[in-house]
C-alpha positions as CSV (number, residue, x, y, z in Angstrom):
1,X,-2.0,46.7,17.1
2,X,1.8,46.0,18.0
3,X,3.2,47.9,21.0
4,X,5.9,50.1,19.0
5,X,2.9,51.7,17.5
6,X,1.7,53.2,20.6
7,X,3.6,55.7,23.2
8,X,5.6,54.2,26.1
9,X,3.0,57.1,28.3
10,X,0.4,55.4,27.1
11,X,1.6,51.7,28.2
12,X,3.5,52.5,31.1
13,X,2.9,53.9,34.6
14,X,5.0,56.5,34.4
15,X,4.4,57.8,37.9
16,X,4.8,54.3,39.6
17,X,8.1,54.7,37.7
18,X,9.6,57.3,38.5
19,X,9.3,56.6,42.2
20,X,10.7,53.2,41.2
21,X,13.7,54.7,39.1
22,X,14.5,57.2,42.5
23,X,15.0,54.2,44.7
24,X,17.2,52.4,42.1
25,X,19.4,55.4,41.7
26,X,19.6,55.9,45.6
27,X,20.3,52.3,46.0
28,X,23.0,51.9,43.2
29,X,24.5,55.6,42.9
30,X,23.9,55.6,39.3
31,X,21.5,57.7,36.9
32,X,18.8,55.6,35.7
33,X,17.0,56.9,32.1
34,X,14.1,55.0,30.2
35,X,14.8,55.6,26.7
36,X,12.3,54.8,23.2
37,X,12.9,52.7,20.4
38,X,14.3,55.4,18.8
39,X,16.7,56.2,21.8
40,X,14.7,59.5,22.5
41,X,14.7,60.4,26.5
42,X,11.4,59.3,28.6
43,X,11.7,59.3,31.9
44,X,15.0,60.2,33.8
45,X,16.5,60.1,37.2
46,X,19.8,61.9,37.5
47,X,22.3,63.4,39.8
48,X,21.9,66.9,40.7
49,X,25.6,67.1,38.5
50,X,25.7,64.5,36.0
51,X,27.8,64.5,33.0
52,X,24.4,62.8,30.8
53,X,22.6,66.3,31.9
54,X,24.9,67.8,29.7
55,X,25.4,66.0,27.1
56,X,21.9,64.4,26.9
57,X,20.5,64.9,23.1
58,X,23.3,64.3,20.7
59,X,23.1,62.5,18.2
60,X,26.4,60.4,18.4
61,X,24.5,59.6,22.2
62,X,21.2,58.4,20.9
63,X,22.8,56.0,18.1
64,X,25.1,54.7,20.9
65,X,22.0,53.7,23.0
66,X,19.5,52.3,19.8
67,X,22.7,50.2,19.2
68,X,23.3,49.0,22.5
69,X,19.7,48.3,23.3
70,X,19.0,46.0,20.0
71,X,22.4,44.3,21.3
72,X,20.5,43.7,25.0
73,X,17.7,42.8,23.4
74,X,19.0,40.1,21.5
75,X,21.5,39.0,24.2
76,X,17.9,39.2,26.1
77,X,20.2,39.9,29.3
78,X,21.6,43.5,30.1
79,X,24.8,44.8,28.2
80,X,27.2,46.6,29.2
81,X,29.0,49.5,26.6
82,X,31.2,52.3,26.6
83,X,29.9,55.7,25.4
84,X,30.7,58.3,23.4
85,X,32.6,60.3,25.6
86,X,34.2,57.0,27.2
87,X,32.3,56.4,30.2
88,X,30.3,52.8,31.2
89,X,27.4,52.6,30.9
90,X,24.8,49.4,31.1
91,X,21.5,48.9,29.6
92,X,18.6,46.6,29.3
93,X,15.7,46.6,27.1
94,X,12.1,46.6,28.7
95,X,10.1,43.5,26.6
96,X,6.3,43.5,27.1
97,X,3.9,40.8,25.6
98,X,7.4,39.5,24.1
99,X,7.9,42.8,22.4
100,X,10.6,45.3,23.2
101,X,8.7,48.7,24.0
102,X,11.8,50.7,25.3
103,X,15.4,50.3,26.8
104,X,16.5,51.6,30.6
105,X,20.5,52.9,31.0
106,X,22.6,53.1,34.0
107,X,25.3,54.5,35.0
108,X,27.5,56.6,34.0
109,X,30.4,54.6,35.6
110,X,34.5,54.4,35.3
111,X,36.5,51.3,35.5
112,X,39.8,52.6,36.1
113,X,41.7,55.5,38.0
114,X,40.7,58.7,37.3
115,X,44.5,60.3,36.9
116,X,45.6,62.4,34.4
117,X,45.4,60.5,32.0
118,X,41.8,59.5,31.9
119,X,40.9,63.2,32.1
120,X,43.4,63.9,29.1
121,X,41.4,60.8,26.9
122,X,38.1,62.3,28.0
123,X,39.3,65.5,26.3
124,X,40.2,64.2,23.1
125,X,36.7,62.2,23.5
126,X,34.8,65.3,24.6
127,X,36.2,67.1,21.3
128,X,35.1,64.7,19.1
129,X,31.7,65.0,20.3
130,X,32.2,68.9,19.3
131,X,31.2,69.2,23.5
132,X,32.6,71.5,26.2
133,X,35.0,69.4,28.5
134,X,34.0,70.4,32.1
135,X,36.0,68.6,34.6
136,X,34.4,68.9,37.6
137,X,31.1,67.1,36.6
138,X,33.4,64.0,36.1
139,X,34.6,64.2,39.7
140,X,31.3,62.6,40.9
141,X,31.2,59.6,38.1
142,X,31.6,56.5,40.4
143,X,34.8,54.6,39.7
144,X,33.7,50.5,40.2
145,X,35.8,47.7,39.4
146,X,34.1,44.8,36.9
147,X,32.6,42.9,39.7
148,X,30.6,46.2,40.9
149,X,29.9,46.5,37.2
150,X,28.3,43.6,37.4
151,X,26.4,43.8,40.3
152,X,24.9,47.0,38.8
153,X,23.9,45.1,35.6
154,X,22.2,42.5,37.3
155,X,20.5,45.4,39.6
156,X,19.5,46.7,36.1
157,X,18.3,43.2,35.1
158,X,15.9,42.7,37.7
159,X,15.0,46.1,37.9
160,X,13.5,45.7,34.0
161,X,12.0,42.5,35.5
162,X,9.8,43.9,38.2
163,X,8.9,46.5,36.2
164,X,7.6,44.0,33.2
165,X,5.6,42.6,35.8
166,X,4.1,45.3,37.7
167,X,3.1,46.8,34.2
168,X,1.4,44.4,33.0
169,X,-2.0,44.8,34.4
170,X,-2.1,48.4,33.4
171,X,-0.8,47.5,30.0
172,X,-2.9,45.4,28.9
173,X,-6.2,47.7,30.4
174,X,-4.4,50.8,28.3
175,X,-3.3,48.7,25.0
176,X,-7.1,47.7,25.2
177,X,-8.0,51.6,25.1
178,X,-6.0,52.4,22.5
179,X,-7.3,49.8,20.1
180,X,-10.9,51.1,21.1
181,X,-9.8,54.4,20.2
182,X,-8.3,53.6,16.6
183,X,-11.8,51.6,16.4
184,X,-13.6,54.2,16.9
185,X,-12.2,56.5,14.7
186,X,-12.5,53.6,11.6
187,X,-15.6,53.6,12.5
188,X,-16.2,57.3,12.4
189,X,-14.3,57.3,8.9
190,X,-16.4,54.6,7.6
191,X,-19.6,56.9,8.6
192,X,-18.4,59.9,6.3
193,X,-17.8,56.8,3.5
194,X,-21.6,56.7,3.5
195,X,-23.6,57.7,6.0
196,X,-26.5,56.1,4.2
197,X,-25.0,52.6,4.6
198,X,-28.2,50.3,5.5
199,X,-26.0,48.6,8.2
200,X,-25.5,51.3,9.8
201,X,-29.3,51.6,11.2
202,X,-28.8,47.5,12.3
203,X,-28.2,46.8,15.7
204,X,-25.8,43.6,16.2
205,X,-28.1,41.0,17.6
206,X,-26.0,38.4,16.4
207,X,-23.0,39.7,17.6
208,X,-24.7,39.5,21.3
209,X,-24.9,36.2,20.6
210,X,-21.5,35.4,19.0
211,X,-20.0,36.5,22.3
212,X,-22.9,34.4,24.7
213,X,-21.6,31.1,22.6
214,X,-17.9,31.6,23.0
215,X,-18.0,32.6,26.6
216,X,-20.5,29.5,27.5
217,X,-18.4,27.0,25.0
218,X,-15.1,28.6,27.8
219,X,-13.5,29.9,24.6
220,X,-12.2,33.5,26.6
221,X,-10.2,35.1,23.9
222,X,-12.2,34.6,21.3
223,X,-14.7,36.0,23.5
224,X,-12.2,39.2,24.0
225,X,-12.0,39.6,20.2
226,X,-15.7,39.5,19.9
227,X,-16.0,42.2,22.1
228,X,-13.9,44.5,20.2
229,X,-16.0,43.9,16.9
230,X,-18.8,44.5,19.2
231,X,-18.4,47.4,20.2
232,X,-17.1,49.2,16.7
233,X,-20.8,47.7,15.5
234,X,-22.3,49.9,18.6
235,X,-20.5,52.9,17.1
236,X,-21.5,52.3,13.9
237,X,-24.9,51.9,15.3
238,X,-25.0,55.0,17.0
239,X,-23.2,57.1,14.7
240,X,-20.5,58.5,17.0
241,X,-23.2,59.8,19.8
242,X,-21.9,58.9,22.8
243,X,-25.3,58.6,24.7
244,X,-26.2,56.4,22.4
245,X,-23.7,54.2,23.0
246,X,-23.7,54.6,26.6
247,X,-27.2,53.4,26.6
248,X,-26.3,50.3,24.1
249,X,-23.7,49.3,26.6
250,X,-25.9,49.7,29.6
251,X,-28.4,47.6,27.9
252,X,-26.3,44.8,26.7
253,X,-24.7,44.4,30.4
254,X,-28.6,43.5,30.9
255,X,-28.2,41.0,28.2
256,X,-25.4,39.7,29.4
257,X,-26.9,39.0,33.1
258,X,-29.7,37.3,31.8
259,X,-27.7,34.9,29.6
260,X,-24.8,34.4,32.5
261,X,-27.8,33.3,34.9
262,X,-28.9,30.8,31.6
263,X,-25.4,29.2,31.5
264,X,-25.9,28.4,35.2
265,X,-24.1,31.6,37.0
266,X,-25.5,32.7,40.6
267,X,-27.0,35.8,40.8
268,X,-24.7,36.8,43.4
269,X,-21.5,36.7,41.7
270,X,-23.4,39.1,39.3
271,X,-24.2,42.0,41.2
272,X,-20.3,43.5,41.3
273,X,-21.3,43.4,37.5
274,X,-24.5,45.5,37.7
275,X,-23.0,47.8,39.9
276,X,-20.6,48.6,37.4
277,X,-22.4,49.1,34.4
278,X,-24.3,51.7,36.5
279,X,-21.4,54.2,35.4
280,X,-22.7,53.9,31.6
281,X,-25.3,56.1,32.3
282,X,-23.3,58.7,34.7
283,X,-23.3,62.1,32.8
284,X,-19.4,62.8,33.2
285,X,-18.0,59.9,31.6
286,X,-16.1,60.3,29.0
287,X,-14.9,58.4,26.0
288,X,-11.9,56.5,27.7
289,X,-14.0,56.2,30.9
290,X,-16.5,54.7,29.1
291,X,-13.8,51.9,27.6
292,X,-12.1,51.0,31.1
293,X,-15.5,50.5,32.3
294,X,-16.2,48.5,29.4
295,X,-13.3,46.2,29.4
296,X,-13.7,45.6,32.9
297,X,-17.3,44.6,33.0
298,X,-16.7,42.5,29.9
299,X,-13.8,40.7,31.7
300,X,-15.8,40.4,34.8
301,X,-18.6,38.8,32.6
302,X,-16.6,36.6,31.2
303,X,-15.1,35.2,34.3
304,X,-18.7,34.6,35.7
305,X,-19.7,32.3,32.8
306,X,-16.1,30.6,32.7
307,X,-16.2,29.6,36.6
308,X,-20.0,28.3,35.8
309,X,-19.6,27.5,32.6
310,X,-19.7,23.3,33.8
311,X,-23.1,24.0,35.5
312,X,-24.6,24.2,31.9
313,X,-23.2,24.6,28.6
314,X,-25.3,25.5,26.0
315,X,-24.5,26.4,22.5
316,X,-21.2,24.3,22.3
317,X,-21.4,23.2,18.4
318,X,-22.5,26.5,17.2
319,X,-19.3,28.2,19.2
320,X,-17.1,24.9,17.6
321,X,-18.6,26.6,14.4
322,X,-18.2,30.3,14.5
323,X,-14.6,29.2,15.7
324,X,-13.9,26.9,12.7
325,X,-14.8,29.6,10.5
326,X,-13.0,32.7,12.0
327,X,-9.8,30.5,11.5
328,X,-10.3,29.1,8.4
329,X,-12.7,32.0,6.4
330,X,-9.7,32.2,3.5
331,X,-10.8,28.6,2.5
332,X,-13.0,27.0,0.1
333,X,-15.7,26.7,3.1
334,X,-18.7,25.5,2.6
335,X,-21.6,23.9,4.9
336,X,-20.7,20.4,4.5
337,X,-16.9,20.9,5.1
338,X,-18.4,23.5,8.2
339,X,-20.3,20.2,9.2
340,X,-17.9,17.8,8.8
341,X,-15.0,19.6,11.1
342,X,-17.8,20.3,13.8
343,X,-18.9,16.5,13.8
344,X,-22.9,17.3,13.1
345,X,-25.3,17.9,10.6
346,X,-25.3,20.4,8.1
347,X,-28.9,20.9,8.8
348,X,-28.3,20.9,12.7
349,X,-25.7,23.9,11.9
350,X,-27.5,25.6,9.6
351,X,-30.3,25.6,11.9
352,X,-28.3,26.6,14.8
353,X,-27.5,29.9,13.0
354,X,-31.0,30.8,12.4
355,X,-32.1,29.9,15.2
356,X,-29.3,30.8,17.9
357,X,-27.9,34.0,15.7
358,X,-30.3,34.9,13.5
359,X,-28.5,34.6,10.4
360,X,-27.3,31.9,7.9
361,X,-24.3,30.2,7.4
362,X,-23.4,32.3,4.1
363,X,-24.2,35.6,5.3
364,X,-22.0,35.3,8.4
365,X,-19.0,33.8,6.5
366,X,-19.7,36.6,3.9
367,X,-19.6,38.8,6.8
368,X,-16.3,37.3,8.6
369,X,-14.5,37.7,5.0
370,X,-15.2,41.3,4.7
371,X,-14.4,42.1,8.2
372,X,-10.4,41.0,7.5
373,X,-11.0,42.6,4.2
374,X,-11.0,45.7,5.8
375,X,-8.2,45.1,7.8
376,X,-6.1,44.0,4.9
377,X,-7.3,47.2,2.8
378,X,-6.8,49.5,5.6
379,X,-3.4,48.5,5.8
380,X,-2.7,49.6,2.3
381,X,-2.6,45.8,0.7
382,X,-4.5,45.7,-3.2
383,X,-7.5,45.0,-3.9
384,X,-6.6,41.9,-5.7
385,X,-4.3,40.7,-3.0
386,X,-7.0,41.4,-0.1
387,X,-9.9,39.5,-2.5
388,X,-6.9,36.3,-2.5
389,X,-6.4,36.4,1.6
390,X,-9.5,36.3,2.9
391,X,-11.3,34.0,0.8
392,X,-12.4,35.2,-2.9
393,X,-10.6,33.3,-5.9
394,X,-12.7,35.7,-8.4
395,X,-11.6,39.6,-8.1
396,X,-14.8,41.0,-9.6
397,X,-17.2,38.4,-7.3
398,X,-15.1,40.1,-4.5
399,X,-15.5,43.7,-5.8
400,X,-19.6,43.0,-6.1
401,X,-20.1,41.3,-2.9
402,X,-17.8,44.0,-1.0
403,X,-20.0,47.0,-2.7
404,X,-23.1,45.4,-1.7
405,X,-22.4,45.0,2.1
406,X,-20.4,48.0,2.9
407,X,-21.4,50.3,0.6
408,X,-18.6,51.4,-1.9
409,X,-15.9,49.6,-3.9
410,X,-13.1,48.5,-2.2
411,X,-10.7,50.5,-3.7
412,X,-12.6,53.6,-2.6
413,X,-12.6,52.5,1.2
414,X,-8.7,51.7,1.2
415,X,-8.6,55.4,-0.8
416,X,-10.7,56.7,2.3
417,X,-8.9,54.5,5.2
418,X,-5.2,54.7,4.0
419,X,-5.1,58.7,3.2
């Protein structure tokens, strides 16, 4: 999920900001506005009489500030500009995760004497805009010369900076509830697909210990990724009941312990853990509750087994393995090339599958492949062109093997996903 895709609310603190925004515009004298992509108003801190109150809206405004803002984003500085109705203004764009989520004006300013004549340009400016000229609301605009200009521009600048960084945090734990959110309602679609659907009734064991292997072998994002797919198995599992799932997570955190003591972690540095996964099984939780507590007791998990992980580390050429794969599922793979890249035996690998996940080598590669499959159908790609990206040279081989494992053609589940 990319960051434009989601609402600035739902990635930023917006009450952190807002007491943020009132100190700048106490500091600096100037209005300070959080703007969209799209140059549609967020979050604004103005002057009891500003001239933006009453012109904020129009569309000769909101083009001026999308323009300006792609301009400071690609200077990646802040940018100064003049607006429609010839004031200064200055604006930065707010980058998160190297993406630009938002731009933040300031201003307005003047940079010259407000005579007669600058009130007789903002007339003709004013009627151009097809807006009512009212004088007195540009008696309060500050009037700075281009070093004050610059000083508010670099206030600006590091403004946008702290804020990156004090979001960040709270990004990433809201970002990480979204995506469970639009997992959980794939899942849900893929239940009215076919109910029915054999996997559905199959608990992922081998997830469990997809995740064990990666976190022991160090390997922490992958580990975060396999949490994701984890948990849109548990709702598949429990068919959308939430006490269900509840009770799934609750006993995986058990799991969890017990394999985080195997790889060598003190039983002390797991009890923050238990405590937390007590709030599984509280009867008010709700759905987003449930995935804050969830991320955090993953992440806490995972921290445990990394700071232990030298202590003992078990599992390393099967997590080599699973790795190789997930990166390189689209190729002619077989065991022997799987064998050759992890430097063992393609016996010792294919026996570290059945053994440590409970599978085989074709069934999990089979399963890897349709997992991106999805993904690539969901987001409207053909059938043809999916069947070529992750792995399939023969359409009809991809069309069978897709039907058998998740229950309908794939041309009927990207119908179903993409409607």
């Amino acid at each position: 999920m990319e960051l434009k895709e989601v609402s600035l609310r739902e990635i930023l603190n917006f009450g952190e900001l807002e007491k943020l925004f009132k100190s700048y515009s106490l500091t600096s004298g100037c209005d300070v506005v959080l703007y969209g992509l799209d140059g549609s108003e967020q979050l604004a801190v103005r002057r009891a009489e500003s001239v933006c109150t009453a012109l904020r809206g129009a569309p000769v405004c909101r083009e001026k500030i999308v323009q300006s803002g792609k301009k400071a984003e690609e200077l990646k500085t802040s940018y100064i500009y003049e607006t429609p109705c010839g004031l200064i203004m200055c604006i930065a764009a707010v980058s998160l995760d190297g993406q630009a989520v938002g731009y933040i004006t300031t201003g307005p300013v003047v940079l010259w004497e407000k005579d007669e004549y600058f009130y007789d340009e903002m007339r003709v400016k004013y009627a151009e805009m097809g807006a009512e000229f009212d004088g007195s609301l540009l008696a309060g605009v500050r009037q700075v010369d281009c070093e004050g200009m610059t000083g508010i521009s670099e206030m600006l600048r590091v403004l946008v900076e702290y804020m990156a960084g004090q979001e960040k945090k709270f990004l990433e734990q809201r970002l990480e509830i979204s995506r469970m959110n639009l997992e959980r309602l794939r899942v849900q679609r893929e239940i009215e697909i076919k109910q029915s659907q054999p996997c559905y009734n199959k608990y992922p064991v081998e997830l469990e210990k997809e995740l064990i292997a990666y976190v022991q072998f160090g390997d922490k994002n992958s580990a975060k990724k396999i949490i994701n797919r984890f948990l849109n198995e548990i709702f598949s599992f429990a068919s959308g009941d939430l006490e269900i799932i509840k009770a799934k997570l609750y006993e995986f955190t058990a799991f969890l312990s017990r394999s985080a003591v195997e790889a060598g972690a003190q039983l002390s540095a797991l009890t923050d853990i238990v405590k937390k996964s007590a709030r599984f099984l509280l009867d008010n939780i709700d759905f987003q509750d449930l995935c804050s507590t969830t991320i955090e007791v993953m992440e806490n998990f995972i921290d445990v087994v990394y700071e232990s992980r030298s202590k003992r580390i078990s599992n390393v050429h099967l997590a080599k393995a699973i790795r190789y794969i997930n990166e390189h599922y689209a190729d002619e793979l077989d065991l022997e090339t799987l064998a050759k890249n992890v430097f063992v035996s393609s016996y010792y690998i294919s026996h570290l599958f059945r053994n440590e996940m409970g599978t085989t080598f074709s069934d999990y590669l089979t399963k890897v492949r349709l997992d991106n499959a999805k993904k690539c159908l969901m987001e409207g790609l053909s059938v043809e062109k999916t069947a070529e990206l992750v792995g399939y040279n023969d359409g009809n081989y991809f069309i069978k093997i897709f039907k058998k494992y998740v229950g309908v053609t794939p041309a009927k589940y990207r119908k179903s996903m993409v409607q």
